[in-house]
C-alpha positions, 0 to 999 in steps of 0.5 A, a space after each residue: 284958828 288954823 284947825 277951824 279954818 281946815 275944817 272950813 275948807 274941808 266943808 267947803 271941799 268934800 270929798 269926792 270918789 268916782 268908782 269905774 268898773 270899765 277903765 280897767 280889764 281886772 280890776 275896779 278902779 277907786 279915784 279919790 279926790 279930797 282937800 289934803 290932810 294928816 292921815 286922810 291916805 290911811 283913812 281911806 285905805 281903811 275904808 277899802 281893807 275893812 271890807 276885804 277889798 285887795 288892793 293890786 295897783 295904787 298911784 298917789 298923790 297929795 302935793 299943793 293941799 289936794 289929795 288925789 289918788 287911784 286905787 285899783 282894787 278886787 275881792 278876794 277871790 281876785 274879781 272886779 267889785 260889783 256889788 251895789 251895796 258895797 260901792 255905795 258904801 265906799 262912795 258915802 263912807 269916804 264922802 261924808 266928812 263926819 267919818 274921817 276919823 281923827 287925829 291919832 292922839 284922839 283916836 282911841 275911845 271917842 265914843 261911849 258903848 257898854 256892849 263890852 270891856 276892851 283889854 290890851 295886853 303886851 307881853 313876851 311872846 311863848 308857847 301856850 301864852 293865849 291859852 294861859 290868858 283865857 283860862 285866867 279870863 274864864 276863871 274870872 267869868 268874864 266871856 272873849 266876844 272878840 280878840 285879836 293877837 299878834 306875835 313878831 319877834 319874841 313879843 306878844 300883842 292882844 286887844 281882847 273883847 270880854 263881857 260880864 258872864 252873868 250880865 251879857 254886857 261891860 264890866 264896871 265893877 273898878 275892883 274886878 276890873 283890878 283883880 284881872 289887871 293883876 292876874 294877866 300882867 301875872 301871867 304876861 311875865 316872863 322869865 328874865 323878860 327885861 321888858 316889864 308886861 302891860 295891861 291896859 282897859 282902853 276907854 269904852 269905845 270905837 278904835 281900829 283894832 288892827 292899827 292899835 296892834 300896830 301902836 301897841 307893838 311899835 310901842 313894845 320895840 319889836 322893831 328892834 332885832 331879837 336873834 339868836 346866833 346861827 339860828 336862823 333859817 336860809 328860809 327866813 332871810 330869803 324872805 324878808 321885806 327889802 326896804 331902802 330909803 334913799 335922799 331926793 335932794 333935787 326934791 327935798 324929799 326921802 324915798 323909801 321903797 318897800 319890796 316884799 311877798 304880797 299879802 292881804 293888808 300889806 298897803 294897810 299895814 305899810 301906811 299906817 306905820 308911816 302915819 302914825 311915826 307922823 310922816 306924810 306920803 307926798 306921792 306914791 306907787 304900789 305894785 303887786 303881781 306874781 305873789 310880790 308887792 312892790 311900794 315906794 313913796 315919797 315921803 317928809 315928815 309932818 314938820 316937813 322936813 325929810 329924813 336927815 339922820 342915820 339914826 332915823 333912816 335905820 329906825 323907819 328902816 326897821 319899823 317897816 320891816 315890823 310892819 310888813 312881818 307882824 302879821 305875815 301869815 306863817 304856819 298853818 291856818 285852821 278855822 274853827 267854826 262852832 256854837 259859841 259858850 263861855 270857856 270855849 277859847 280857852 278849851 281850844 287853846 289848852 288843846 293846842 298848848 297840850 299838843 305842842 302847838 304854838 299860835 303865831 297869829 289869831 282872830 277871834 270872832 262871835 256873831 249871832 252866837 256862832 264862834 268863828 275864829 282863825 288860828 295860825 300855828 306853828 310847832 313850839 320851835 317855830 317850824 311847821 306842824 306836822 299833819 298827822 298831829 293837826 289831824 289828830 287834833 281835829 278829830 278831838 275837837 270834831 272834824 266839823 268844827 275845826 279844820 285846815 285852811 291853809 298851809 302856807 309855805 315856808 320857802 318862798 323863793 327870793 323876790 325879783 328886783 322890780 323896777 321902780 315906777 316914780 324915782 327916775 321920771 314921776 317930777 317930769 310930769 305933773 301928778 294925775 295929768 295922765 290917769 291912764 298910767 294906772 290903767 297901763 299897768 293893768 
């Protein structure tokens, strides 16, 4: 009866976003205002990433059952968003309650579809470990359309795209289907790995891939600290998310600040841990500016209590420490962009394997028959590559259809100490009565 009278409520009470490209000098301005509930907060930040959208400012609010909150956002070329067909489709997507998507433990395969097989794989991360799994998916004709791995912490993490060679479609044939299962969980085994690999067919259907990776490593602990004594760079640590959580007694709140190198998703990937370890953002404030990202939220968990033990502050600690690191963009980045055919991924990797190069991160991607897929790639030992290697490489596959994209840093200087936006003064005014504390900032 509560869930039905939620519903009514929500029917009741749409969703409203109001979109204003004036209140601000450089940023679009999103309000977003919506009857409260579980995982609406993430809901709409997915709307906003998926369409590349970058977050610079963000002042939330979700106390006394309504949900208010202000979003300053650009493209990522850093301009204002203003292309009509983009703003409607924010304005209609986050409306229209039918697109809220459900609960966590229905979120996965809620809507049938033959187009493809979906195929997780969680496993101990090495070298050359993608290229192993797509030469076992080519060997069994089975064609990559889509895949996107993660690697953080001496664990690997896939969610894979195949369809039949033969049919263009699904694969249904439940003994095939076994004989892969098989194979990759031969090839996720590593030596000594305490952890046993798994490999899973996600029910046909519409998931968010990006947050399944996030359930997938979360699943796998990778929050949990894998180092070898006096191996680790001065680089490294310097560059690591500070995150603190403090009490609130007056408030009967926990405050978690998160300070950290920006980066495209990082509001995303922040938000959905907190979601799916089933807490609730009450109020909240994010900050990027001069390549830094500064985050604090007043949080509860769903049952509404705050955080009471040592164990759980260390373990939420953790696991958004996770969240920030999974996908920093570490090595170098190549875009390989060519005319899609069977077995062209697990070419491209065997390459890479057979040049001494290690994938950090990878998405794959094929649309129109064109393949379109980005790399990041360290040495085996997790140090940069060298250039004139890349370069040979490049002119092995063609020039013009592999090249460098990017070449991150791996000495990022120390992060400033921000100052915190709501921990002092954000209960001496009430939530949303001066919305120009988003436009001041700016």
């Amino acid at each position: 009866m509560d869930d039905e009278y939620a519903k009514l409520i929500r029917r009741m009470n749409p969703p409203r976003v109001v979109i204003d490209n004036d209140a601000c000098e450089n940023a679009t301005v999103i309000q977003v205002d919506s009857v409260n509930k579980h995982g609406i907060l993430l809901e709409v930040i997915q709307v906003l990433i998926d369409l590349n959208l970058v977050v610079t400012k963000a002042y939330i609010s979700s106390d006394g059952g309504w949900f208010m909150d202000v979003f300053n956002v650009t493209d990522q070329d850093g301009n204002k968003v203003r292309d009509g067909e983009v703003i409607n489709y924010i304005q209609k997507t986050i409306e229209t309650d039918a697109c809220f998507f459900p609960p966590l433990r229905e979120s996965v395969g809620v809507m049938p579809s033959k187009d493809h097989t979906s195929i997780e794989l969680t496993g101990t991360d090495r070298p050359g470990l993608l290229s192993e799994v797509c030469a076992v998916l080519a060997d069994l004709r089975c064609n990559v359309v889509n895949a996107e791995i993660w690697t953080h912490n001496a664990r690997a993490a896939v969610v894979v795209h195949v369809t039949d060679e033969d049919t263009g479609h699904a694969i249904e044939d439940l003994k095939r289907l076994s004989t892969i299962k098989e194979l990759l969980c031969n090839v996720l085994k590593g030596n000594n790995d305490p952890k046993e690999a798994k490999m899973t067919l996600s029910a046909p259907g519409v998931m968010h891939t990006e947050r399944r990776l996030h359930q997938m490593m979360f699943a796998d602990r990778d929050y949990e600290k894998f180092e070898s004594p006096g191996l680790e760079r001065a680089d490294d640590i310097r560059s690591r998310p500070h995150v603190t959580i403090l009490d609130c007694i007056e408030k009967d709140y926990t405050v978690v600040t998160m300070r950290s190198k920006d980066r495209p998703k990082l509001l995303f990937d922040t938000i959905c841990t907190l979601t799916d370890m089933q807490y609730v953002v009450f109020h909240g404030t994010v900050n990027t500016g001069r390549k830094e990202a500064y985050q604090e939220y007043y949080i509860r968990h769903v049952d509404g209590f705050p955080i009471s033990s040592e164990a759980e502050r260390q373990r939420v600690k953790q696991c958004l420490e996770a969240a920030i690191e999974r996908r920093a963009s570490e090595g170098m980045e190549l875009e390989l962009c060519t005319k899609d055919r069977v077995g062209l991924l697990s070419d491209i990797t065997r390459i890479f394997r057979e040049n001494s190069l290690s994938i950090q991160r990878a998405k794959i991607s094929t649309k129109g028959g064109e393949a379109r897929d980005i790399f990041y790639v360290t040495d085996v030992s997790g140090n940069p590559v060298d250039p004139k290697a890349i370069d040979s490489i490049c002119r092995q596959i063609g020039q013009s259809i592999l090249w460098v994209r990017r070449n991150s840093s791996f000495t990022p200087k120390p992060a400033e100490e921000p100052t915190g936006f709501l921990f002092g003064n954000f209960f001496k005014a009430r939530a949303f009565q001066n919305f120009g504390l988003i436009r001041s900032y700016s």
